[in-house]
C-alpha positions as CSV (number, residue, x, y, z in Angstrom):
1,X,104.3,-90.0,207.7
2,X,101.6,-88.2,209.3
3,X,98.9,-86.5,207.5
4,X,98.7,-89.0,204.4
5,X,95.4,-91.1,204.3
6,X,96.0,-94.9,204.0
7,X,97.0,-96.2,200.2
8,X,94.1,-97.8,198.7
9,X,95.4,-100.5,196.1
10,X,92.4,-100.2,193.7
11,X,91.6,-96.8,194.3
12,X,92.0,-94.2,191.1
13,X,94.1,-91.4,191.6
14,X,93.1,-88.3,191.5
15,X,95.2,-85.2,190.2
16,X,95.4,-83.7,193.6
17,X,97.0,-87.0,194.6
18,X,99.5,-87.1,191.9
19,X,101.2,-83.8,192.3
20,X,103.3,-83.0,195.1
21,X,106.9,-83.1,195.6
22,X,107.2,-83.4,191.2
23,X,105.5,-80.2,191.6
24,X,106.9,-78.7,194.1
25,X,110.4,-78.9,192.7
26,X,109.1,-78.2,189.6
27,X,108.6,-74.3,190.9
28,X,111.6,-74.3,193.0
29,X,113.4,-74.6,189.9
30,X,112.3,-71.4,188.5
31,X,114.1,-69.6,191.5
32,X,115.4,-66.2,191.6
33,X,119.0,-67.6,190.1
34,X,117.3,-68.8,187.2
35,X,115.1,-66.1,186.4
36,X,118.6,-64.2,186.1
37,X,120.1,-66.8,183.9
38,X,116.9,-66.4,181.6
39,X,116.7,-62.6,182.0
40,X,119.9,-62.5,180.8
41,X,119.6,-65.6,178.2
42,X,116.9,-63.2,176.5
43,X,118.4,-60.1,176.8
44,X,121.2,-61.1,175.0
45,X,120.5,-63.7,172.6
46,X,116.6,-63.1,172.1
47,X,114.8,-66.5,171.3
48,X,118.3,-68.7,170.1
49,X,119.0,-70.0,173.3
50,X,115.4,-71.5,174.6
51,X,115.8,-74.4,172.2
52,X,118.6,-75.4,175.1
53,X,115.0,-75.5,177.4
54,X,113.1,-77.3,175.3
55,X,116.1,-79.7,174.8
56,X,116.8,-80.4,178.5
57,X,113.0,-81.0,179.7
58,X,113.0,-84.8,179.1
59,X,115.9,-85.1,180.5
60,X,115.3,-83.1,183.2
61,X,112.1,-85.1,183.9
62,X,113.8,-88.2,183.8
63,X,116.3,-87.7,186.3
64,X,113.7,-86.5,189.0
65,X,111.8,-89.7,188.1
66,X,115.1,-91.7,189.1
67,X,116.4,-89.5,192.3
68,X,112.4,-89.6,193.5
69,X,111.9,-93.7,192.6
70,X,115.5,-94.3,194.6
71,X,113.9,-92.8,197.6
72,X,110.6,-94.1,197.0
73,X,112.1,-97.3,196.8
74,X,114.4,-97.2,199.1
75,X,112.8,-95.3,201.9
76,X,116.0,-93.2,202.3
77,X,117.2,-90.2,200.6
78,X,120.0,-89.9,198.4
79,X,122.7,-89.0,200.7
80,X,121.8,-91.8,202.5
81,X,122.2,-94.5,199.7
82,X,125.4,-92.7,198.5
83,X,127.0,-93.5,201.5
84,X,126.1,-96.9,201.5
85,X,126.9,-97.6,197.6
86,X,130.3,-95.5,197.1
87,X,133.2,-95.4,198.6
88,X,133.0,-93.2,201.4
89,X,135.4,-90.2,199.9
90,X,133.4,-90.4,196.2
91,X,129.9,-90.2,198.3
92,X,131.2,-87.0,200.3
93,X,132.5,-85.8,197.6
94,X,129.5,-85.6,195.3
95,X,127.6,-84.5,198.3
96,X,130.4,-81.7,199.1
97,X,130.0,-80.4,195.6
98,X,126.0,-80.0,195.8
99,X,126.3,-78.4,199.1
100,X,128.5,-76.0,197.7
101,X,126.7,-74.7,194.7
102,X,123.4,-74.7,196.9
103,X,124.9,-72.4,199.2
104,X,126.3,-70.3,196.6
105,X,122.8,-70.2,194.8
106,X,120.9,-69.5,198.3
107,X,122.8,-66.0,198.8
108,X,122.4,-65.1,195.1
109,X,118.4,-65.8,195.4
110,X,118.0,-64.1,198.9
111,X,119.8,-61.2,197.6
112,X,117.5,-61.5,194.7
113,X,114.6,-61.5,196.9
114,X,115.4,-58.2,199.0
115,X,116.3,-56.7,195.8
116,X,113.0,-57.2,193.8
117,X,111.3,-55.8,197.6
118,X,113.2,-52.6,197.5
119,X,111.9,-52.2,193.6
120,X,108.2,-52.6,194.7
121,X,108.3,-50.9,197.9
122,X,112.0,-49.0,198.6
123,X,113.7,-49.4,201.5
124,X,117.0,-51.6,202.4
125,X,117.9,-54.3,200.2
126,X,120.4,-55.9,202.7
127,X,118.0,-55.8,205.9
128,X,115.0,-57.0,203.3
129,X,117.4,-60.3,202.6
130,X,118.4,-60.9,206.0
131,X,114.3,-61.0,206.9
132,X,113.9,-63.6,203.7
133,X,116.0,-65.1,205.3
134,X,114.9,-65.2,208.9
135,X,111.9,-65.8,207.5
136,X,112.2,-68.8,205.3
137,X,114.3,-70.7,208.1
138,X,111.3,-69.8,211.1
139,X,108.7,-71.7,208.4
140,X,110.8,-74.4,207.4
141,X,111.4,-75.3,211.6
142,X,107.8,-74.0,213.4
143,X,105.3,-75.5,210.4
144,X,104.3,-78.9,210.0
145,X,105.4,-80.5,207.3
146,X,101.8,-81.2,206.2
147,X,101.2,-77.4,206.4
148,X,104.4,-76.5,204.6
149,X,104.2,-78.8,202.0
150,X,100.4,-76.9,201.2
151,X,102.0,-73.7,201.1
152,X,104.7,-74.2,198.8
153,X,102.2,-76.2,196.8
154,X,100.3,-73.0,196.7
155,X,103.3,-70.7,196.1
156,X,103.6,-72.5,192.3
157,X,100.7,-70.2,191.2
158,X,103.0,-67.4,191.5
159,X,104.9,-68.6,188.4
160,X,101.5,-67.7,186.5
161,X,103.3,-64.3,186.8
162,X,105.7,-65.1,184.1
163,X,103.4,-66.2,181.8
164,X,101.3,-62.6,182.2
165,X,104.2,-60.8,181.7
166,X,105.1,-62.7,178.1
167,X,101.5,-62.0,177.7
168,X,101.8,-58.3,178.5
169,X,104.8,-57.5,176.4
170,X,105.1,-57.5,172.5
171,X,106.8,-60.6,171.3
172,X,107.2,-61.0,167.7
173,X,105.8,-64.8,167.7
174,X,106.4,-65.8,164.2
175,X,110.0,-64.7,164.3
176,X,110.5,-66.2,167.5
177,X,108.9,-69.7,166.8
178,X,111.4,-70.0,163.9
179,X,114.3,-69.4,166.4
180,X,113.2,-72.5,168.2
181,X,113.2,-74.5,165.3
182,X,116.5,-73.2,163.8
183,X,118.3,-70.8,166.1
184,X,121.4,-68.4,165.7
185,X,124.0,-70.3,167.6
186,X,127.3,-68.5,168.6
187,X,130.4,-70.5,169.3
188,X,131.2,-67.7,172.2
189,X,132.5,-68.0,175.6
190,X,129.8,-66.0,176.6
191,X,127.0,-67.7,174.5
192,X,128.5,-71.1,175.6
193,X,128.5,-69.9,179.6
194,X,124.5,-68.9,179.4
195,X,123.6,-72.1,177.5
196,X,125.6,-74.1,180.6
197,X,123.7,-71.4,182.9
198,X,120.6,-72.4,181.4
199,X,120.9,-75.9,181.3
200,X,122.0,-75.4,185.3
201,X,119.7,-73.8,186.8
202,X,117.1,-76.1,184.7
203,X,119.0,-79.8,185.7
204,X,120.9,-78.9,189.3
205,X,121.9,-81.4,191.7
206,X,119.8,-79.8,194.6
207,X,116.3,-80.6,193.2
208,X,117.5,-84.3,192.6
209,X,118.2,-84.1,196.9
210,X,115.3,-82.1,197.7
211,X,112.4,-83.8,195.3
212,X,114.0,-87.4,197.0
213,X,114.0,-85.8,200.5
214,X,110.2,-85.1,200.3
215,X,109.3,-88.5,198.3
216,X,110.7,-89.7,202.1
217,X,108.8,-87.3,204.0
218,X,105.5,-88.4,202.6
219,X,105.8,-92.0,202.9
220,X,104.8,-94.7,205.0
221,X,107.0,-97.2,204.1
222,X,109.6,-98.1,201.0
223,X,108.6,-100.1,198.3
224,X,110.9,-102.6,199.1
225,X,108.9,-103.4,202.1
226,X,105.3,-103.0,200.3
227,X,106.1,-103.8,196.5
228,X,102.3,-104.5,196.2
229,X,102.4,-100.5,196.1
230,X,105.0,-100.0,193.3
231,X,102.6,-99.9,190.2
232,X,101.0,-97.1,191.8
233,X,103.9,-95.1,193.6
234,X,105.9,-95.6,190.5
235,X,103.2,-93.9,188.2
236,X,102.4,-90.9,190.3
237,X,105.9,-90.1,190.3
238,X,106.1,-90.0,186.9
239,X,103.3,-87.9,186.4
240,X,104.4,-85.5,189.3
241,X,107.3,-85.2,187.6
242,X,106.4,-84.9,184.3
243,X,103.9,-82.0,185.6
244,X,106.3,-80.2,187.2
245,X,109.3,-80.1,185.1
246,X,106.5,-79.1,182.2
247,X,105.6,-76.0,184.7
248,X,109.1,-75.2,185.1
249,X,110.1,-75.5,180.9
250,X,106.6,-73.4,180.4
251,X,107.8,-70.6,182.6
252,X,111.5,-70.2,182.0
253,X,110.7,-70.3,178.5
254,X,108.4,-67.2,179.3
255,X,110.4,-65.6,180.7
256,X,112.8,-65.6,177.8
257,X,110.7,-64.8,175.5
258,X,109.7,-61.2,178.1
259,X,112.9,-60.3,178.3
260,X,113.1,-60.9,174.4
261,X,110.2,-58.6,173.3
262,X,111.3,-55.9,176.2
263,X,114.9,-55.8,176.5
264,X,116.8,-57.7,173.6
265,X,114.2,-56.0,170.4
266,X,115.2,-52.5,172.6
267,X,118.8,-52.5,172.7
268,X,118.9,-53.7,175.8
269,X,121.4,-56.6,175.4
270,X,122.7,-56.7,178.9
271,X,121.5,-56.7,182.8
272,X,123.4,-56.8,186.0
273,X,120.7,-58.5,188.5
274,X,117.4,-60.0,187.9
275,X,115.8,-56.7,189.2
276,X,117.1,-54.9,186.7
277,X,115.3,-56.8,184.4
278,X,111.8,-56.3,186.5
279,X,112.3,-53.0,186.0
280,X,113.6,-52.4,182.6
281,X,110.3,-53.9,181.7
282,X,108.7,-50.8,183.3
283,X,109.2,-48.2,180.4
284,X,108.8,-50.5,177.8
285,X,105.4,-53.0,179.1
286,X,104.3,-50.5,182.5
287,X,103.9,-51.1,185.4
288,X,101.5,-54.1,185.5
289,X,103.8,-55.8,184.1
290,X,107.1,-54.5,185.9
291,X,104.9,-55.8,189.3
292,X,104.2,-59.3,187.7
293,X,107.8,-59.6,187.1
294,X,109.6,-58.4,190.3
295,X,106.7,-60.0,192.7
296,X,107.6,-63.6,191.3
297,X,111.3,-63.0,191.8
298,X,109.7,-62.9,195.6
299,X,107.8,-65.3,195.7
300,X,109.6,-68.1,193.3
301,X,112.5,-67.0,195.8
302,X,110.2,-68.4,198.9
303,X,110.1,-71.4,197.2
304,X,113.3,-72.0,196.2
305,X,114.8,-71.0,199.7
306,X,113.4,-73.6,201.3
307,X,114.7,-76.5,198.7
308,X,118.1,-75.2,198.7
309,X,118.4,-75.2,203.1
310,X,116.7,-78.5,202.9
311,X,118.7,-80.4,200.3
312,X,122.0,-79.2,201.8
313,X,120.6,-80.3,205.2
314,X,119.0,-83.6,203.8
315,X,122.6,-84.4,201.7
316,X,124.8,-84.0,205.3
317,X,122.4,-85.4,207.6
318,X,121.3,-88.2,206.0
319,X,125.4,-89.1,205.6
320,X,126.2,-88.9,209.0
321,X,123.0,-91.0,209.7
322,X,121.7,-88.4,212.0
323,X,117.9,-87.9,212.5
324,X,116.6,-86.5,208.9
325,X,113.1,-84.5,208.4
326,X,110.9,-81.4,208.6
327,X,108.4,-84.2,210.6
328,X,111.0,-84.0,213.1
329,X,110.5,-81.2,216.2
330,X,113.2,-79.2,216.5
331,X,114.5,-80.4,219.7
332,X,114.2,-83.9,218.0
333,X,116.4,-83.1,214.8
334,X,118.8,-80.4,216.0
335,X,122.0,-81.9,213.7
336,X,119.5,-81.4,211.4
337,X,117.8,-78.1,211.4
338,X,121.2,-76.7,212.3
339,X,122.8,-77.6,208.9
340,X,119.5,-75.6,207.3
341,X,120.1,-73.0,209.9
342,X,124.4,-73.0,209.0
343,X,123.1,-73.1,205.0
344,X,120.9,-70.1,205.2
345,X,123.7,-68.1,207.2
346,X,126.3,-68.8,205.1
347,X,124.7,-68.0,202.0
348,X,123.2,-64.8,203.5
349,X,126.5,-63.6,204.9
350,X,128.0,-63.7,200.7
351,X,126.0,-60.7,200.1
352,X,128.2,-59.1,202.8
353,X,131.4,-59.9,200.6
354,X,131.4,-57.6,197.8
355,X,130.3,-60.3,195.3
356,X,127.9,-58.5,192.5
357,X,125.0,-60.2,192.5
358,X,123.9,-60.9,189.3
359,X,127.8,-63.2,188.9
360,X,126.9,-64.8,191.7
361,X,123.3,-65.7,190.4
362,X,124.6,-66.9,186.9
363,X,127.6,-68.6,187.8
364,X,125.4,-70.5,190.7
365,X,123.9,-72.1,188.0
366,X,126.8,-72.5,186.2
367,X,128.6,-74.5,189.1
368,X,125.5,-76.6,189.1
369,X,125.5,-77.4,185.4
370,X,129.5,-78.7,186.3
371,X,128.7,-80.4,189.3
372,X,125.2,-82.5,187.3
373,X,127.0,-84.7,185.6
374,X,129.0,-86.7,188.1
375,X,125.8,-86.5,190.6
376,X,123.6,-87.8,187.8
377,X,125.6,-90.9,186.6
378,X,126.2,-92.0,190.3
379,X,122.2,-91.9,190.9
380,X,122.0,-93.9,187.3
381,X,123.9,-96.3,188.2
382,X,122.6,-96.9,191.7
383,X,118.8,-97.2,190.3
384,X,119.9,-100.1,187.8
385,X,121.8,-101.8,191.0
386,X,119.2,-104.7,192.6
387,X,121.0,-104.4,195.4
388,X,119.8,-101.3,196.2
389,X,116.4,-101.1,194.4
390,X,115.4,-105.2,194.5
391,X,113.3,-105.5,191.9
392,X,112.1,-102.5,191.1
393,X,115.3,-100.8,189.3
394,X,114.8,-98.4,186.9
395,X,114.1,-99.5,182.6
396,X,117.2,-99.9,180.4
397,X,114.6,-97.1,178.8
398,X,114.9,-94.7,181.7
399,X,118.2,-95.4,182.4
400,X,119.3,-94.4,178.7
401,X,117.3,-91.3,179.0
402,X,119.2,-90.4,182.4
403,X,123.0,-91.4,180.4
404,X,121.7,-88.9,177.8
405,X,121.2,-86.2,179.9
406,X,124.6,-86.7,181.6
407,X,126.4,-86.5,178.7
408,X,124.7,-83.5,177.5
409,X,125.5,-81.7,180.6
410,X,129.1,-82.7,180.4
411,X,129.5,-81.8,177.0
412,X,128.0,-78.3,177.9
413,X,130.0,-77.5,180.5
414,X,133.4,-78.9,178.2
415,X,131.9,-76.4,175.9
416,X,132.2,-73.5,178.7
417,X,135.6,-74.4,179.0
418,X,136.8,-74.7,175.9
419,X,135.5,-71.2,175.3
420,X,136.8,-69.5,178.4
């Protein structure tokens, strides 16, 4: 694609050249719905439910390898090679289900957004979302890719934010390290629904489309077609990865541990959007850190946004074989930008419904933790298939890690229900 200097074969890496869309992803995970989940995950249970964090992260990392290595390999997205692999009402209906949830999550993080601006500033909440919105959808269609892909590389220094505000506030450490080495664990609907949050907002089906979609964006050609490439591609993706899903453990661990030392130590065992919890850290950590916290619901938001209109528009177009990519002109790729443009509408008119926002941003992430586990095994099994991947399928290694991670999402959301 254009903008990408020529691949030198001998030529080392350097760590600007390894991070990208691992990275990027990486942040977009940390969106608005998650912060909610976490907020919430701390507030209630203090420090017993992070060990579900540190649990998912190499399985987390794993399955971006293999949704990024498919595309990589491939030159395709996933949409794309589910269409081709499954049966046509299996492919549409694993892609139906991540549309779904993304367009539930996109509402819940724009109203997010607009909330967290009316803290910092007053004013409308509703109007603020509806200009996220606007917003959001005018950069994603009028910037370059190259350009865009700079500016939500630089957005991931927002999620520094988070770490300030665990900084700021007084967390018993000692207490709270034991908790991550043996935690209090609840057998409770409402304990079991926040670990399945938590574990959905960190593994969700959109960042497998979205990291894949850019991993096409950026390329010149598949693998397939210049294997003399793999060794390299193949290990910047993992270290992308790996980089990114480490920023996005580091900071939603953070962020449980702030709303542990300021809410959950206070009484405060209960909040009904995640800009309650920006400012409930106010009276208790002032207002340096009430601003760290509500400015990153903003701009994690601005990148999340983005990943959720894009996947949903990547996943349809890319099955109906249409013309797929922010490269694209607008006039070049209107089936295209109009599913981002349908996305974004959709999810912006739900905070016109009466829903209360913080349901809608947990149970977002609990729809993803439901809808992981049939997404992941189909991308398992497609990497280990040589007829998609020729030589390069993924290890037995990588493939076990991926089986492992499906099955712990399945039994986590079995776990919700058996609670309910």
């Amino acid at each position: 694609m254009s903008g990408f200097a020529p691949e030198k074969k001998n030529a080392r890496p350097s760590l600007a050249s390894l991070i990208g869309p691992g990275l990027v992803t990486g942040a977009a995970d940390d969106d608005p719905s998650g912060i909610a989940s976490y907020s919430q995950a701390g507030a209630a249970y203090g420090p017993n439910i992070i060990w579900s964090l540190l649990l998912a992260f190499p399985f987390m990392a794993g399955i971006q390898e293999i949704a990024a290595r498919i595309a990589r390999v491939t030159g395709h997205g996933l949409a794309h090679n589910l269409v081709h692999y499954y049966p046509a009402w299996l492919a549409r209906a694993l892609i139906f289900l991540m549309v779904v949830a993304n367009i539930c999550n996109l509402g819940a993080d724009l109203a997010a957004m607009g909330s967290a601006l009316a803290l910092l500033i007053g004013g409308p909440e509703q109007l603020y979302t509806v200009g996220f919105a606007l917003f959001s959808t005018a950069l994603q269609i009028y910037l370059r890719y190259d350009d865009y892909a700079k500016v939500l590389k630089w957005l991931t220094l927002s999620l520094l934010a988070y770490v300030g505000s665990a900084c700021i506030v007084a967390v018993p450490w000692r207490t709270a390290a034991l908790s991550l080495v043996w935690p209090h664990i609840e057998w409770s609907s409402h304990y079991a629904t926040l670990v399945v949050a938590t574990l959905g907002t960190t593994i969700s089906p959109y960042l497998f489309f979205w990291q894949a979609g850019m991993e096409v964006e950026r390329q010149h050609q598949s693998l397939r077609k210049a294997p003399h490439l793999a060794r390299v591609e193949i290990t910047r993706i993992r270290w992308d990865t790996l980089i990114g899903m480490g920023l996005s453990t580091l900071i939603g661990a953070a962020i449980m541990f702030t709303t542990y030392g300021s809410l959950n130590l206070h009484g405060i065992n209960n909040i009904e959007s995640a800009s309650q919890a920006a400012e409930a850290l106010r009276p208790i950590a002032g207002d340096f850190a009430f601003l760290l916290f509500a400015a990153g619901i903003i701009a994690t938001g601005l990148l999340a946004v983005p990943a959720l209109a894009g996947a949903a528009a990547y996943a349809i177009a890319e099955a109906a074989c249409w013309p797929v990519g922010f490269d694209y002109k607008l006039e070049e790729a209107k089936k295209f930008y109009g599913v981002l443009i349908a996305a974004t509408a959709i999810g912006t008119g739900l905070n016109f419904a009466g829903i209360d926002p913080m349901d809608a941003l947990v149970w977002a992430a609990v729809v993803n933790g439901i809808a992981a586990a049939p997404i992941m095994a189909a991308l398992i099994r497609m990497a280990r298939d040589w007829r998609v991947m020729g030589k390069l399928t993924i290890t037995a290694g990588l493939a076990g890690n991926g089986w492992c991670g499906t099955i712990l999402m399945g039994a986590a959301a079995a776990a919700m229900l058996l609670t309910l």
